[in-house]
C-alpha positions in Angstrom: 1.5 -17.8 -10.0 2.9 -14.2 -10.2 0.2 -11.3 -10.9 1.4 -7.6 -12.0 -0.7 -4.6 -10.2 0.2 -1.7 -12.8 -1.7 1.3 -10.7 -3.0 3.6 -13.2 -4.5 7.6 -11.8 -4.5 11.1 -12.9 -1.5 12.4 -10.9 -3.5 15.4 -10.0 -6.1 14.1 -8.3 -4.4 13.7 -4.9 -3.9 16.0 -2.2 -0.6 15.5 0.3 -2.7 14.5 3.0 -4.4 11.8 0.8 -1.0 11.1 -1.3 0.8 10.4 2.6 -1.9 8.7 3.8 -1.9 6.1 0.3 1.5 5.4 1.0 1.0 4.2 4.4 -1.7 1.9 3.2 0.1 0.7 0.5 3.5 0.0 3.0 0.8 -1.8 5.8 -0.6 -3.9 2.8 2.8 -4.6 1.5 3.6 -6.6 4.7 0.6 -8.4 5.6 0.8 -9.9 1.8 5.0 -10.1 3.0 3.7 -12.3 6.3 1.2 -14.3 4.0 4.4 -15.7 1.5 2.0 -13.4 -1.2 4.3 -10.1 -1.4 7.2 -10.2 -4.5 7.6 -6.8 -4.8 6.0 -3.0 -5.0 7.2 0.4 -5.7 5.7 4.0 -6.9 7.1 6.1 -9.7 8.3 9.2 -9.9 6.0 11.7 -12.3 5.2 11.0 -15.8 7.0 14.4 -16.4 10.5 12.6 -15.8 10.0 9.3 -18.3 11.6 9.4 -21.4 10.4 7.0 -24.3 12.9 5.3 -26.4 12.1 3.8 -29.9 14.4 1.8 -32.4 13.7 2.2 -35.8 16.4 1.5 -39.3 18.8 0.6 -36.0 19.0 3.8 -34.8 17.6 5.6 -31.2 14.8 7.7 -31.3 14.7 9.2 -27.7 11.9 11.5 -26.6 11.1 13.0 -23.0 8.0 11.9 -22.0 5.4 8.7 -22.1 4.7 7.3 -25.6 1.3 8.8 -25.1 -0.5 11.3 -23.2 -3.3 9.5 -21.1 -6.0 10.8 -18.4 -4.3 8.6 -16.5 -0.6 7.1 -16.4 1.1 4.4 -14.5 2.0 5.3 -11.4 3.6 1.9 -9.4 3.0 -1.9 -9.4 2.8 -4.6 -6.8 4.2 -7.9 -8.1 2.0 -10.5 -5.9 1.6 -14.6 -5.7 -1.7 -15.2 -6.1 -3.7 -19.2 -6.7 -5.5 -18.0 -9.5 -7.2 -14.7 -11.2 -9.7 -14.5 -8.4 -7.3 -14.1 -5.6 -5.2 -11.4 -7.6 -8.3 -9.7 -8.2 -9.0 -10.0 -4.6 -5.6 -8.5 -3.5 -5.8 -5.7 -6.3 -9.3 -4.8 -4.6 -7.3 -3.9 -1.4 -4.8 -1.7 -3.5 -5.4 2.1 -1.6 -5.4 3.5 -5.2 -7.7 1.4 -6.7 -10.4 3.7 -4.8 -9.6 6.5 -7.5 -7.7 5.1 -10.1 -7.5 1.8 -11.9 -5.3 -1.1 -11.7 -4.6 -3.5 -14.6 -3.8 -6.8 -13.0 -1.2 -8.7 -15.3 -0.1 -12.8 -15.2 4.1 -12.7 -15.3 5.3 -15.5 -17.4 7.0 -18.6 -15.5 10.3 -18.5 -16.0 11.7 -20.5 -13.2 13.1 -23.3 -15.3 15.7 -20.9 -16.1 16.4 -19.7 -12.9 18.6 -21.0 -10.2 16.9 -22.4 -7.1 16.2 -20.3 -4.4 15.3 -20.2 -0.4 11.9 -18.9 -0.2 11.8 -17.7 3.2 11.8 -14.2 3.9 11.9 -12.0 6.9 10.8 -8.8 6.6 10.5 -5.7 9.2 9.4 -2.0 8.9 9.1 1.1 11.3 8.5 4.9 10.8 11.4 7.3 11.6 11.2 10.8 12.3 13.5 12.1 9.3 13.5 12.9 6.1 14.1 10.2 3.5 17.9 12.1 2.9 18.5 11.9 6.3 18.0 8.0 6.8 19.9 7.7 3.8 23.0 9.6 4.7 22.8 7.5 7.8 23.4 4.1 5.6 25.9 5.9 3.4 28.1 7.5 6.1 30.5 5.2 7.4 31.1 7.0 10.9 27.5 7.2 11.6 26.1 3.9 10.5 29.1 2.4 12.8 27.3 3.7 15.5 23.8 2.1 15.1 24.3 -0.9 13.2 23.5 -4.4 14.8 21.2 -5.5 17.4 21.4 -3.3 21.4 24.1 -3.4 23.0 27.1 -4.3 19.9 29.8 -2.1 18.7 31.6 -2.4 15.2 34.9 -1.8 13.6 34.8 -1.2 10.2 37.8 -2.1 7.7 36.7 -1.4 4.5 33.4 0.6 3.4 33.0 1.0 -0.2 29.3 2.5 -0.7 29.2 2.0 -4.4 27.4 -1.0 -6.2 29.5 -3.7 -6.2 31.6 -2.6 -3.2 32.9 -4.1 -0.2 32.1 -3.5 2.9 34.0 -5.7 6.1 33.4 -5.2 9.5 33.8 -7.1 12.7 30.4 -6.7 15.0 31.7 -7.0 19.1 29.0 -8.5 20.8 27.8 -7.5 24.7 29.5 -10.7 26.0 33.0 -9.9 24.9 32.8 -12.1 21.5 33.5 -10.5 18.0 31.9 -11.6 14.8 33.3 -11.1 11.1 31.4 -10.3 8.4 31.9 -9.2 4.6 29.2 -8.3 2.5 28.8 -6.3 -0.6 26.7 -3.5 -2.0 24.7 -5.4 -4.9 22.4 -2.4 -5.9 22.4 1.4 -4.5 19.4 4.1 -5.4 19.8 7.2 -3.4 17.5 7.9 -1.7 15.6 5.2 -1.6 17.3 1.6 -1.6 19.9 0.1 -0.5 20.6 -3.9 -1.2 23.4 -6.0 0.6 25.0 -9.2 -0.3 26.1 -11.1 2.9 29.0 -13.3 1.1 30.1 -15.1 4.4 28.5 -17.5 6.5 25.6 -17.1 7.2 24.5 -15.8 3.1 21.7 -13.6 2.6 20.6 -10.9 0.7 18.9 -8.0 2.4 17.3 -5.3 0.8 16.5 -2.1 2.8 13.7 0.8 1.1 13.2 3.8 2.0 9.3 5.7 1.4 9.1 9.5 2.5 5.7 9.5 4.0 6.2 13.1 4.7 9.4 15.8 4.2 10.1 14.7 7.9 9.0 11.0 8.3 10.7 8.1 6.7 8.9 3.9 6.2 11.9 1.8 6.6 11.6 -1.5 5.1 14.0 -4.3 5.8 13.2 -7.5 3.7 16.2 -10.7 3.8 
């Protein structure tokens, strides 16, 4: 069953050293649920200051900037996990770096997989910490002439054809491998949040969907996450 972590803490009451430090935590505990078929998904927020609260009423907006209501604490991520039952989510959410000074309201998701198509559950994730700012490891993605130059595994060159760095746009390359052989491939950009996500469709054979976040653990070091 799917659980929801809302994380819940006065935004005030972390220092940078502490806030860093959370965010490693939370990125190490992110993939040890990932290896354990228990990790869905998990992201911070940015500060309360930036929400804005949207209300209907007689069929017309009401939009203010803010949350609906000032709190000593606000949300500040979530975690969606698999868990058995209550117990183990309540395990999980015990582990949660933030629960040591905030709260965390742990939430069943309703099953909706009768509507949804069938899907492959495996998952491979990988992760590593590189010296450069968030931007930095973005642009790197974005930039066509650079990410030529590092994509693929040692040792493999590419040519691109087409790079259209916009949800929804195509991107076709042919990958040259070390022993002389070249490989097609066509994929597109399903979802794009600078500076922090990048998603990819791989249409031809063989299809996946790989999702690549970026954390700024500090203004110079950047948690890469690659999950397919």
């Amino acid at each position: 069953m799917k659980y929801m972590l809302l994380i819940y803490g006065a935004e005030t009451c972390w220092t940078e050293e502490e806030r860093r430090e959370c965010m490693q935590e939370s990125l190490e505990l992110c993939e040890e649920l990932a290896t354990q078929g228990k990790f869905v998904a998990a992201s911070p927020l940015h500060s309360v200051v930036t929400a804005t609260t949207l209300r209907i009423r007689d069929g017309k907006r009401q939009i203010t900037d803010g949350p609906f209501a000032e709190t000593a604490e606000q949300l500040g991520g979530y975690y969606i996990i698999e868990a058995q039952n209550l117990d183990e989510a309540i395990d999980i959410a015990s582990r949660v770096p933030p629960a040591k000074v905030g709260s965390v309201e742990i939430r069943p998701i309703f099953d909706m997989s009768g509507l949804e198509e069938s899907k492959d559950d495996r998952t491979f994730l990988s992760a590593r910490t590189i010296p450069y700012s968030r931007n930095e490891v973005f642009r790197a993605f974005a930039t066509p002439e650079v990410l030529a130059k590092w994509w693929g595994p040692d040792g493999f060159t590419n040519t691109f054809h087409e790079f259209d760095f916009r949800p929804g746009g195509s991107w076709r390359f042919i990958m040259h491998g070390p022993d002389g052989k070249n490989y097609d491939n066509e994929s597109i950009f399903k979802q794009i949040v600078a500076p922090e996500l990048v998603q990819i469709e791989h249409v031809c054979e063989p299809h996946f969907v790989l999702t690549i976040t970026l954390a700024a653990l500090s203004p110079s070091e950047t948690r890469v996450v690659w999950r397919m």
